[in-house]
C-alpha positions in Angstrom: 70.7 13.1 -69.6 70.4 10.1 -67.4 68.7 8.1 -70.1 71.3 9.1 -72.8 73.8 7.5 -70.4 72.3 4.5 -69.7 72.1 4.1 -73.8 75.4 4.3 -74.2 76.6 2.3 -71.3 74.5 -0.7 -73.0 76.0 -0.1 -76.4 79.7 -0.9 -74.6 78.6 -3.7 -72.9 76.8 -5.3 -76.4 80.5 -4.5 -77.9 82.5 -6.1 -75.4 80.0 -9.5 -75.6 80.2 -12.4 -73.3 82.9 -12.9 -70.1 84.0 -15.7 -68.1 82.4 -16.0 -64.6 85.0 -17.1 -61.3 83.3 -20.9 -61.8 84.0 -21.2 -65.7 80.4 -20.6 -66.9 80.1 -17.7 -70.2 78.0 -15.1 -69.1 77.5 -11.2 -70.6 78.2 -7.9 -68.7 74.6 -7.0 -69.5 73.3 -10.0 -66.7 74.5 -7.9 -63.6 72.8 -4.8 -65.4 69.7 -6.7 -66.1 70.1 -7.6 -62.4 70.4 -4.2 -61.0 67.7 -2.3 -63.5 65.1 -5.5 -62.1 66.4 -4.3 -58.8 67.7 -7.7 -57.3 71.0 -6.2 -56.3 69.4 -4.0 -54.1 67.7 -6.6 -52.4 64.1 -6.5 -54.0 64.7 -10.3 -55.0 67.5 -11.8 -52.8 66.1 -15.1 -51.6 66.4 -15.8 -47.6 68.3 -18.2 -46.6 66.5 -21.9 -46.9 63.9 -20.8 -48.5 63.9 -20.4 -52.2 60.4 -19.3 -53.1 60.0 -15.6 -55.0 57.7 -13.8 -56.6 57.7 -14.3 -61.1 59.8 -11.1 -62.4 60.0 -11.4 -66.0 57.2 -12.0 -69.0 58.1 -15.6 -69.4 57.8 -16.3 -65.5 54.2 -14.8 -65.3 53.1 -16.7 -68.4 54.0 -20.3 -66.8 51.2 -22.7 -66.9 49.9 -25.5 -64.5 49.2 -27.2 -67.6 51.6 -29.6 -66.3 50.6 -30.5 -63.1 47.6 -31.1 -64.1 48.4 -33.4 -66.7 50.2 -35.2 -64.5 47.5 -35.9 -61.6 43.8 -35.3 -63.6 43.9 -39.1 -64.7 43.6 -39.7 -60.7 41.0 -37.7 -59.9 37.4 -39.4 -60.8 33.9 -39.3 -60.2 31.8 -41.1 -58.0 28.3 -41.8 -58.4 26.5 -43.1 -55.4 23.0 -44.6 -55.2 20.3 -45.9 -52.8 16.8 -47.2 -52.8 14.6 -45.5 -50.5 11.2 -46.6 -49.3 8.5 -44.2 -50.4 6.3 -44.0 -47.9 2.1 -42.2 -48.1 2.3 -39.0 -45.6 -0.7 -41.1 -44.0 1.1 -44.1 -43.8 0.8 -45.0 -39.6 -1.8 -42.9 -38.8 -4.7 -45.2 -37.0 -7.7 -43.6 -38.5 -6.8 -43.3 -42.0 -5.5 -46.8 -42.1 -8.2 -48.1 -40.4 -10.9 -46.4 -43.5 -8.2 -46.6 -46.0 -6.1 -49.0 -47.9 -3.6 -47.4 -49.3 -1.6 -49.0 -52.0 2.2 -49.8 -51.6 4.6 -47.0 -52.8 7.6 -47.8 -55.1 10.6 -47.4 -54.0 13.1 -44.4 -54.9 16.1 -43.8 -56.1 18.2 -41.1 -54.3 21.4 -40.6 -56.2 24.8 -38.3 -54.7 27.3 -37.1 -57.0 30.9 -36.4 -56.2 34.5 -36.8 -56.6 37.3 -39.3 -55.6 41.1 -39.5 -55.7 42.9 -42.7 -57.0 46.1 -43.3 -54.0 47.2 -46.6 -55.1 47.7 -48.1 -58.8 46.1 -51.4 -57.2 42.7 -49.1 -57.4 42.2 -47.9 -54.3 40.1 -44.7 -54.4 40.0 -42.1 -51.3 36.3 -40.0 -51.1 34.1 -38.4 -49.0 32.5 -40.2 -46.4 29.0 -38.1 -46.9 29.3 -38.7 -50.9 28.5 -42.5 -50.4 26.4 -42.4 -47.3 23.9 -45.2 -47.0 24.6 -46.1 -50.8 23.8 -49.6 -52.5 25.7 -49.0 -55.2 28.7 -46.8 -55.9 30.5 -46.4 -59.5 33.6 -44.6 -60.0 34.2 -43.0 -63.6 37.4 -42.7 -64.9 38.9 -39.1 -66.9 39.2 -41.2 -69.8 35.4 -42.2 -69.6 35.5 -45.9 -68.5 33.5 -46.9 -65.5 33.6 -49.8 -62.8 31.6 -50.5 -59.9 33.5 -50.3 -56.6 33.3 -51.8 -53.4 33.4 -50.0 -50.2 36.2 -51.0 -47.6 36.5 -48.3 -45.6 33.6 -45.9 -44.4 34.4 -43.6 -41.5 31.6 -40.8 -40.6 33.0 -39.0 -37.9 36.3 -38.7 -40.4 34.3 -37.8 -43.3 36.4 -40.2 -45.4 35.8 -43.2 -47.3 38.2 -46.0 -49.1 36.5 -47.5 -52.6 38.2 -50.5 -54.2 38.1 -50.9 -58.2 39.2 -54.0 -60.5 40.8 -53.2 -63.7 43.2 -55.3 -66.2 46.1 -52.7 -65.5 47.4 -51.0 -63.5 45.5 -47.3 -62.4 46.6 -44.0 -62.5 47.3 -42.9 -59.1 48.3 -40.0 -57.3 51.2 -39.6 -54.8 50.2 -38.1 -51.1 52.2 -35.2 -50.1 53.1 -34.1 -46.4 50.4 -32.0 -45.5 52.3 -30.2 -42.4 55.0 -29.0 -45.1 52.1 -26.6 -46.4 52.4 -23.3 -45.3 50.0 -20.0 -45.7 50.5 -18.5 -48.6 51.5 -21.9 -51.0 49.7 -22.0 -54.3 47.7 -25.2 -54.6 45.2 -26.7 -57.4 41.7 -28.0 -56.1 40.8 -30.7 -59.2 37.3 -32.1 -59.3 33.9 -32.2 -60.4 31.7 -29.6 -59.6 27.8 -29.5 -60.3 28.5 -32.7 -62.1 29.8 -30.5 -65.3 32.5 -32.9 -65.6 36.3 -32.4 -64.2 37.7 -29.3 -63.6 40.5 -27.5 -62.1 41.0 -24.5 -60.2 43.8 -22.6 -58.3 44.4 -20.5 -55.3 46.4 -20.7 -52.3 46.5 -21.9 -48.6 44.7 -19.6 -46.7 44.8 -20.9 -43.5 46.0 -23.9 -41.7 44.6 -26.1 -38.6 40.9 -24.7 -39.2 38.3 -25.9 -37.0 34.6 -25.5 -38.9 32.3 -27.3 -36.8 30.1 -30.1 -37.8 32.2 -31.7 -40.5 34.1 -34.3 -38.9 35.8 -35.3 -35.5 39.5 -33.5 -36.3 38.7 -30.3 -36.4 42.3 -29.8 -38.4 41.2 -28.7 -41.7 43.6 -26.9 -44.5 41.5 -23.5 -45.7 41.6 -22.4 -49.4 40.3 -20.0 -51.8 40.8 -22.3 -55.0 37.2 -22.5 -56.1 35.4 -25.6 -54.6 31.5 -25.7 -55.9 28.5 -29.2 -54.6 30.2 -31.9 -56.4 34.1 -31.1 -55.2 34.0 -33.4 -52.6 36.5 -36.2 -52.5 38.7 -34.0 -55.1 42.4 -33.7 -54.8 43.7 -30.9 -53.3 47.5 -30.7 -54.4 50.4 -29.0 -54.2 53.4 -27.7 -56.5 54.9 -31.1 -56.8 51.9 -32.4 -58.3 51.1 -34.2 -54.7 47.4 -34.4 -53.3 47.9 -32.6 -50.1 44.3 -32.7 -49.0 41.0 -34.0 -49.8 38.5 -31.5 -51.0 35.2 -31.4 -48.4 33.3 -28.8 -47.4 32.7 -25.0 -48.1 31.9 -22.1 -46.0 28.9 -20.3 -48.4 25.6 -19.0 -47.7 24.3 -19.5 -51.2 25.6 -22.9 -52.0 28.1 -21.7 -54.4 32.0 -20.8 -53.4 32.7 -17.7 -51.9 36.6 -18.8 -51.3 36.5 -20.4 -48.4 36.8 -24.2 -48.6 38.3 -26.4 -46.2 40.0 -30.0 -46.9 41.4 -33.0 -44.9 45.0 -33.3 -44.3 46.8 -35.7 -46.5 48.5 -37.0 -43.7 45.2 -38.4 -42.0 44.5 -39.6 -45.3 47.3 -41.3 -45.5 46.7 -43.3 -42.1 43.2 -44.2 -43.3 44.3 -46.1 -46.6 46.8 -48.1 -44.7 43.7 -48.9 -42.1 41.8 -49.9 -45.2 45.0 -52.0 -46.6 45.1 -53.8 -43.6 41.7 -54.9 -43.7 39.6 -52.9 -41.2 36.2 -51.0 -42.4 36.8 -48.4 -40.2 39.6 -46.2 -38.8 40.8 -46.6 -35.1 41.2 -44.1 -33.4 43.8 -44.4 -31.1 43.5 -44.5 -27.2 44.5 -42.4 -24.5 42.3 -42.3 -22.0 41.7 -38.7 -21.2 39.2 -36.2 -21.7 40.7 -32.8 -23.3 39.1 -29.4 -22.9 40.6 -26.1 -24.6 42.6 -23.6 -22.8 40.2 -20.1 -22.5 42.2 -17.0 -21.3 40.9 -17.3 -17.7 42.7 -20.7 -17.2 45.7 -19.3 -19.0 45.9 -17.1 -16.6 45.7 -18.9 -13.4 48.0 -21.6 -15.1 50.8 -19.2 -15.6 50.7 -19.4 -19.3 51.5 -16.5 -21.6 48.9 -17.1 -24.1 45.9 -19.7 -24.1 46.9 -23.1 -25.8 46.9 -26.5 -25.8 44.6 -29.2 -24.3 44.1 -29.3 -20.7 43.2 -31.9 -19.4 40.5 -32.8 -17.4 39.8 -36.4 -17.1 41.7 -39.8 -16.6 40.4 -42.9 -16.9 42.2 -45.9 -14.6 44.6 -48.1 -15.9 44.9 -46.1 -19.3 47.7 -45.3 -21.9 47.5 -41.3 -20.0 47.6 -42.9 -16.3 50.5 -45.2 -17.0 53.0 -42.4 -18.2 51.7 -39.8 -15.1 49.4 -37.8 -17.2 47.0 -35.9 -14.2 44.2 -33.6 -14.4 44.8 -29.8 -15.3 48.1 -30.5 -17.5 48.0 -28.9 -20.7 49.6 -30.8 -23.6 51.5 -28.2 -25.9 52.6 -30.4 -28.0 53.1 -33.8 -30.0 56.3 -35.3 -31.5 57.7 -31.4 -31.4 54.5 -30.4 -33.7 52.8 -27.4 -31.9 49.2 -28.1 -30.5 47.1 -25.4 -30.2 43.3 -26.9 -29.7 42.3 -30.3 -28.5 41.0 -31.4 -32.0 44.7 -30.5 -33.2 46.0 -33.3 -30.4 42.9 -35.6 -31.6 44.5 -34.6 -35.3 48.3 -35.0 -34.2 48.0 -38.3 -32.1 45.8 -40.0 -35.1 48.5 -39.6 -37.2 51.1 -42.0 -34.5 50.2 -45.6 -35.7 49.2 -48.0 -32.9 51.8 -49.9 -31.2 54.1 -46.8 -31.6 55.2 -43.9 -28.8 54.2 -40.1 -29.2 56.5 -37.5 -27.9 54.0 -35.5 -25.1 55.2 -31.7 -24.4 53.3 -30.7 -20.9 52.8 -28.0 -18.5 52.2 -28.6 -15.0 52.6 -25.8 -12.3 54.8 -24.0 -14.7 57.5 -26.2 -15.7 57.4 -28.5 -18.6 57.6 -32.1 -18.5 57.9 -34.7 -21.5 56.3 -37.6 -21.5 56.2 -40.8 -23.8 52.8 -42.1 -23.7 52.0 -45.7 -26.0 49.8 -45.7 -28.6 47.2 -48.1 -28.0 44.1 -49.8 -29.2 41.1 -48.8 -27.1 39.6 -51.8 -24.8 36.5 -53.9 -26.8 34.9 -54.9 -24.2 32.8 -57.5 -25.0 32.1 -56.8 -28.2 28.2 -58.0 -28.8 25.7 -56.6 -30.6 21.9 -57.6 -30.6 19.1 -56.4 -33.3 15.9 -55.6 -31.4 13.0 -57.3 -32.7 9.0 -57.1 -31.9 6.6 -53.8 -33.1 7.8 -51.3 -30.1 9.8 -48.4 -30.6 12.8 -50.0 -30.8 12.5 -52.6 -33.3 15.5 -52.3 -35.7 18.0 -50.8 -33.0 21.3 -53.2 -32.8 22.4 -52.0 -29.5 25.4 -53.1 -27.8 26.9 -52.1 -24.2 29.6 -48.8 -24.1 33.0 -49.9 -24.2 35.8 -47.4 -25.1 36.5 -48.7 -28.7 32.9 -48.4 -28.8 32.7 -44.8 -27.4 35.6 -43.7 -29.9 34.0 -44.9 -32.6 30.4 -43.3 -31.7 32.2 -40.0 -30.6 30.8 -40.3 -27.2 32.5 -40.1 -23.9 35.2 -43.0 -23.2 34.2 -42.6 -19.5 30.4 -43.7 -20.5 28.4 -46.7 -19.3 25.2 -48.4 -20.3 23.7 -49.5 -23.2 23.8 -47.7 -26.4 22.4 -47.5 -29.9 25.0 -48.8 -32.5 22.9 -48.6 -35.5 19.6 -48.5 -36.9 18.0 -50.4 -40.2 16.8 -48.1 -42.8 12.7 -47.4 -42.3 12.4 -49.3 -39.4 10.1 -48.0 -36.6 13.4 -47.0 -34.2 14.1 -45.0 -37.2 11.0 -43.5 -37.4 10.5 -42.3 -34.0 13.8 -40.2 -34.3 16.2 -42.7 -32.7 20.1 -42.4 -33.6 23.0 -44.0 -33.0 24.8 -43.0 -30.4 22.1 -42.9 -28.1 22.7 -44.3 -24.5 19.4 -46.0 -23.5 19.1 -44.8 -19.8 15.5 -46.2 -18.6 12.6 -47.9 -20.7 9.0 -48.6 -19.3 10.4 -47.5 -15.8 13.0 -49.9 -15.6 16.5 -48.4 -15.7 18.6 -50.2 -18.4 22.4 -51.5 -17.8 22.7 -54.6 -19.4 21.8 -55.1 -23.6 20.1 -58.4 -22.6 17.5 -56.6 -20.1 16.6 -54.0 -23.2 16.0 -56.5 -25.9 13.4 -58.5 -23.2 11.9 -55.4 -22.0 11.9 -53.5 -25.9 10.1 -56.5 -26.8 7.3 -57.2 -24.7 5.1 -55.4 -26.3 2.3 -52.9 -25.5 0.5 -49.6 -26.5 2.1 -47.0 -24.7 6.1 -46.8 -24.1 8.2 -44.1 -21.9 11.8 -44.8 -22.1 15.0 -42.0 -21.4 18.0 -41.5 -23.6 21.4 -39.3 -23.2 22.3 -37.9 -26.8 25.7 -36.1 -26.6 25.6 -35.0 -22.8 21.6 -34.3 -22.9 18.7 -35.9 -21.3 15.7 -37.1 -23.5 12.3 -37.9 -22.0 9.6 -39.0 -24.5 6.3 -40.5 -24.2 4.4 -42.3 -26.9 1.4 -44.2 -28.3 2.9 -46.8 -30.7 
């Protein structure tokens, strides 16, 4: 009965054929039925207000392609190939008694290749990759969708960012890729991760945001990562990940998989951080400053919620202020909490590392704090972090120490080694490749805090003391907050 009904309701509105609308446009009687049998007059499909997103509803929908997008940003996403001689060196090589029988002949060297991806931001050729797919390189290529190659120089290399700027020459312009506003993403937004995985050549896969302000340990110093379950395989890194608009909202870096292969959870670095790391690499500086504020952060566990008053535990509380800093000048004191940044949430202290790298130098960020219950806001500079004096020295000699630049702690130099701004001494800056600091398991970063007995503060005393000479050496390091004691026959 009801179906005969609804047949002959159609076959009258068929007859009586198209109608004019209240604004002039020629519609048909059967669009409000076709609206109420797919159920959007009874709310199913009505859009909220400001937000225009829905689910498909109709064949055509459901068969829409990405084919587009990915037209449209593929020729931007390329491959980088990243190589490096290494030293091959006999298992025996430095032992006393075989090389005192033996003679053992010299090794060639190595070649130890990486393989990854990169993302072209600018059509100058500026190309935005993984910091960990050129480590250590001496020679990086980039290889175009089309098949052309060029060799690229590196202008910006950033470990504790995980992030790297390549420059290419061309005759014409490149194609490049627009970066999107990462904090616009939201859970749930389809994206398309775009690289080149196992080296098979490009490819593209989809999936959605997951998750937003991940920390995963271990990858870089903002732990603000975007989490997806587009497919990211060895060989993704540096890809674009991008958006509906067809903008790279992320870069493609790491996965969370026990085998080696995806199992959906991949993690990539905000566009917007990428976006302040090409401008540090336009303006000429090979790595990116942090910026400076002169206090130690520490997160908020449930306890301290609790005695703070809070209703849930976030934010960074602080807990340390160093004199005559960007945090002392606008009244920042220990056991605030900072909540937020320029009115963006912060929940962790590597979201306020995240949110203040994004607030070039020379400009003011927006502090939301607690203190005793009430909240405060504060407008704290952005500044660059003191240099002290700036000088580095290569150690020479046979000792331990011989190819250790060192250099005394300032707190540019502490931000850029990750350690401590509040840090003294004299510290390890970087080590030449198979040299014997290398060997003996130096690495930068390390705060030299006695040698031979003598308790080191100045980088002059080291270097005479490192190279005197002698068969047996003591010396004392901190590495990250521990205390290394080692004793040796070199």
């Amino acid at each position: 009965m009801k179906g005969s009904f609804l047949l002959r309701l159609l076959f009258v509105f068929a007859l009586v054929g198209p109608v004019h609308a209240q604004d002039g446009q020629t519609g048909s009687l059967l669009d409000p039925l076709s609206r109420l049998l797919r159920g959007s007059e009874s709310g199913a499909q009505a859009e909220t207000e400001g937000d225009q997103r829905r689910v498909p509803f109709s064949r055509e929908e459901i068969q829409l392609s990405f084919a587009p997008l990915v037209r449209e940003t593929a020729p931007a996403v390329v491959n980088v190939y990243a190589s490096a001689r290494v030293e091959a060196r006999s298992p025996f090589a430095g032992d006393p008694f075989f090389e005192r029988f033996f003679n053992f002949p010299q090794m060639p060297p190595r070649l130890r290749s990486s393989l990854g991806s990169g993302v072209l931001v600018d059509p100058s050729g500026l190309v935005v990759t993984n910091y960990h797919v050129i480590r250590e390189a001496d020679e990086v290529k980039v290889a175009m969708a089309d098949g052309r190659e060029f060799s690229s120089e590196i202008l910006l290399k950033d470990e504790g960012l995980d992030l790297a700027v390549l420059k290419v020459e061309g005759s014409e312009p490149f194609p490049a890729a627009r970066l999107g506003d990462s904090e616009a993403l939201e859970v749930g937004d389809l994206v398309l991760a775009i690289g080149n995985p196992f080296g098979v050549g490009q490819t593209t896969t989809s999936g959605i945001v997951s998750a937003l302000a991940r920390t995963p340990s271990g990858i870089s110093d903002f732990g603000f990562f975007i989490q997806t379950d587009a497919a990211i395989n060895p060989g993704n890194s540096g890809g674009a990940l991008i958006n509906m608009s067809g903008e790279v909202v992320g870069i493609n870096t790491a996965i969370y998989s026990r085998s080696g292969g995806s199992n959906g959870i991949g993690f990539a670095i905000p566009a917007n951080i990428v976006r302040a790391v090409v401008e540090a690499a336009r303006s000429g500086a090979d790595y990116f400053e942090r910026p400076y504020v002169g206090a130690s952060f520490d997160r908020v566990t449930p306890n301290i919620a609790e005695a703070l008053g809070m209703e849930r535990p976030a934010g960074a509380l602080v807990t340390n202020i160093a004199p005559e800093s960007p945090a002392a000048e606008v009244g920042l004191e220990a056991a605030d909490v900072v909540v937020a940044v320029n009115g963006k949430a912060v929940d962790t202290p590597e979201e306020l590392d995240y949110r203040l790298a994004t607030v070039p130098v020379g400009e003011t960020a927006q502090l939301k704090v607690l203190r005793e219950g009430s909240e405060l806001e504060l407008a704290m500079p952005i500044a660059r972090a003191p240099e002290g004096s700036g000088r580095e020295v290569e150690i020479g000699g046979d000792g331990p120490f011989a190819g250790a630049r060192i250099a005394e702690l300032s707190p540019a130099l502490a931000q850029r080694l990750r350690l401590d701004i509040n840090r003294d001494g004299v510290v390890i800056v970087a080590l030449a490749r198979n040299s014997p600091a290398a060997g003996v398991g130096l690495r930068p970063g390390d705060v030299v805090r006695e040698l031979n007995g003598e308790e080191i503060t100045k980088v002059e005393q080291m270097k005479a003391v490192a190279e005197s000479g002698g068969r047996w050496w003591q010396f004392t390091i901190e590495r990250h907050g521990r205390i290394i004691r080692q004793t040796l026959r070199f």
